[in-house]
N, C-alpha and C positions, 0 to 999 in steps of 0.2 A: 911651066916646068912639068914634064910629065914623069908621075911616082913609078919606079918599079914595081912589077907585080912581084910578091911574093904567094910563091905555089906550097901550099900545105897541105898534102896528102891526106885522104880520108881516115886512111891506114893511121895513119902519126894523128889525129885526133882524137878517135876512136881510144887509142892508146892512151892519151895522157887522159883522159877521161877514166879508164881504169885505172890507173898508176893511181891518180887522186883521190880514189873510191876506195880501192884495198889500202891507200896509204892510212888512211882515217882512220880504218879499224884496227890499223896495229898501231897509231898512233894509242888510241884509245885502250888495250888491254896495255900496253905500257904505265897509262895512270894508272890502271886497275891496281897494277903492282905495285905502284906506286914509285917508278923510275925519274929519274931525273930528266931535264931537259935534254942532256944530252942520249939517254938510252930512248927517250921519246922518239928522236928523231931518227935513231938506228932502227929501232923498231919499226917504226914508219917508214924506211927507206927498203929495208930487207921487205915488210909484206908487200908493200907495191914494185916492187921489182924483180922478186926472189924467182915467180914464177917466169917472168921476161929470160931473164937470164939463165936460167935451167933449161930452157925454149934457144935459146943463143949457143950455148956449148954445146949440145944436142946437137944442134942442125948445122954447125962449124961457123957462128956468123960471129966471130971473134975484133974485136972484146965485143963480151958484149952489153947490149943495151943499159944496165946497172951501173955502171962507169964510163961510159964511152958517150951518152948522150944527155947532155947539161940542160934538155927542157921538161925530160924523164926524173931526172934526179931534180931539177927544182920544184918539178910538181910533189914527187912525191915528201919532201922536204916541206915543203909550203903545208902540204897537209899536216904533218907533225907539228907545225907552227900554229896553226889552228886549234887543232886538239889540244896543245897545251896551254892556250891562252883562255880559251871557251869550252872544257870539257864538261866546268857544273851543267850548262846547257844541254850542250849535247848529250851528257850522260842521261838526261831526261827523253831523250827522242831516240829511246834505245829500236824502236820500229822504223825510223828512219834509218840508223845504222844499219839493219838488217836488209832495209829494199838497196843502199850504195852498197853493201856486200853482194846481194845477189845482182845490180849493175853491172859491176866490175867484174863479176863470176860472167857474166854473157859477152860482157864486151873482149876482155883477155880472151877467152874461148874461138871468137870470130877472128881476133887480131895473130892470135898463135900457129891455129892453121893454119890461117892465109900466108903466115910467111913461111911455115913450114914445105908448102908448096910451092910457094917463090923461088923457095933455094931447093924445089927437085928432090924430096925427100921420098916423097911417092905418098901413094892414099893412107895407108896403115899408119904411116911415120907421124905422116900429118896431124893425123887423129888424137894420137899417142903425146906430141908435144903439144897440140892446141889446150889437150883435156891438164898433161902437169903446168902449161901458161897458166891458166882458170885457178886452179887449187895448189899453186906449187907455195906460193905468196903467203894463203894460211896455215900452212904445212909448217914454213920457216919461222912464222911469226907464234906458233906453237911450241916451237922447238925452243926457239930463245927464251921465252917467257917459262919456260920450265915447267909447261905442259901437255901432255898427251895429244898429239895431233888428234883436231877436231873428228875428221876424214874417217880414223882411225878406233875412236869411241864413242861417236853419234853414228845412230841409224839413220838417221834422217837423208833426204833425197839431197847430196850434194855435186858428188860425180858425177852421178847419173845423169843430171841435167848438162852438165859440160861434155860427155860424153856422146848423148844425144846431139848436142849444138857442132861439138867439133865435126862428125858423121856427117852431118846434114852443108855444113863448108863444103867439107871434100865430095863432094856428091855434087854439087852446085857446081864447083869451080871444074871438076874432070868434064862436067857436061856443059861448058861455057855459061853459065847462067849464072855465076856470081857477079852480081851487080849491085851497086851500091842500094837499089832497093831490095834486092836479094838480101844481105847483109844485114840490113834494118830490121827484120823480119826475121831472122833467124836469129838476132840480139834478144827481138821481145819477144820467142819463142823459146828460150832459156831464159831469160829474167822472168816468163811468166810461169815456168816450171817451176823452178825452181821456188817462189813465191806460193804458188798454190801447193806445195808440197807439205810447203811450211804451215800453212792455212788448217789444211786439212791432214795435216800430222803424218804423210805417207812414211811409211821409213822400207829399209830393205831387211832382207831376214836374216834374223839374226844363228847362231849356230845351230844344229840338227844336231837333236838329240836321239833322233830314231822312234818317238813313242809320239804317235797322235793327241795333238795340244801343247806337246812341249816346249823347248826353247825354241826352236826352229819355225813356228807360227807367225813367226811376224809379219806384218801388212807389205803389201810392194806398191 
């Protein structure tokens, strides 16, 4: 008896590998607040998805991905199911969280463009929803928890790297050269940004005050 092949796209891996990365961390500021199982799992559903789906209405790929795709939402589910059975743990391996944050910040990034330019949106567009796929996720899971989007009151290098990584897709893929080691490569060229940023504290500058030394001094 010979098995059917079943064909699983790089794209659709890549992806639930993010979905499951960003789901953890909104799983996890949900305990923080200390929500229940069921806001756990919201929680967790909305960061790993939020940005997919913002990437979805954006480029017309209707419904989308957040509701329409049952291996997306049980990844991201599953993660929430983790975080609240194992968080004493996990909450110890807050370093760990932060390299699956910056994961999922490369991988959504890579996976955002690429469909952005799938459905014809053009280089700009691409860019533009690859970079809200990346950070749309902790944007949402900011919003709900009833705090100040990160993005928004951290200087620290977070766009920037998503930014850089979407650019460097569309770049790749206009000049045929997106290739699944292309891909690889521009992942751990925004997970390693993004990482060494953190390392070495880069952040962007903060407001211009006009006076040499002032608020406007900060590192890039």
């Amino acid at each position: 008896m010979i098995l059917p092949v079943i064909e699983f796209p790089l794209d659709d891996v890549l992806e639930l590998g993010a979905v499951f990365c960003a789901a953890l961390s909104g799983g996890l500021a949900a305990i923080r607040k200390s929500f229940d199982i069921f806001g756990v799992l919201v929680l967790a559903w909305a960061t790993g998805l939020g940005g997919g789906m913002l990437r979805d209405v954006l480029i017309g790929a209707i419904p989308p991905v957040g509701i329409s795709s049952w291996r997306l939402v049980v990844a991201a589910l599953a993660a929430g199911v983790v975080i609240y059975f194992f968080h004493p743990r996990l909450e110890r391996m807050r370093r760990g969280i932060i390299v699956l944050d910056a994961g999922a910040l490369a991988l959504f990034v890579v996976v955002g463009t690429t469909k952005g330019l799938d459905y014809g949106v053009g280089m700009m567009a691409a860019v533009i929803v690859g970079t809200l796929t990346g950070i749309g996720g902790g944007i949402l899971r900011d919003l709900l928890s009833s705090e100040a989007p990160l993005i928004l009151q951290d200087r620290q290098l977070y766009a920037v790297p998503a930014i850089v990584g979407a650019a460097i897709t569309a770049v790749l893929w206009h000049e045929g050269w997106l290739t699944l080691w292309s891909q690889l490569a521009t992942i751990a060229l925004v997970f390693g940004f993004r990482l060494v940023s953190l390392r070495l504290r880069w952040t962007v500058p903060g407001p211009w005050s006009g006076r040499r030394g002032g608020a406007g001094s900060g590192r890039m």
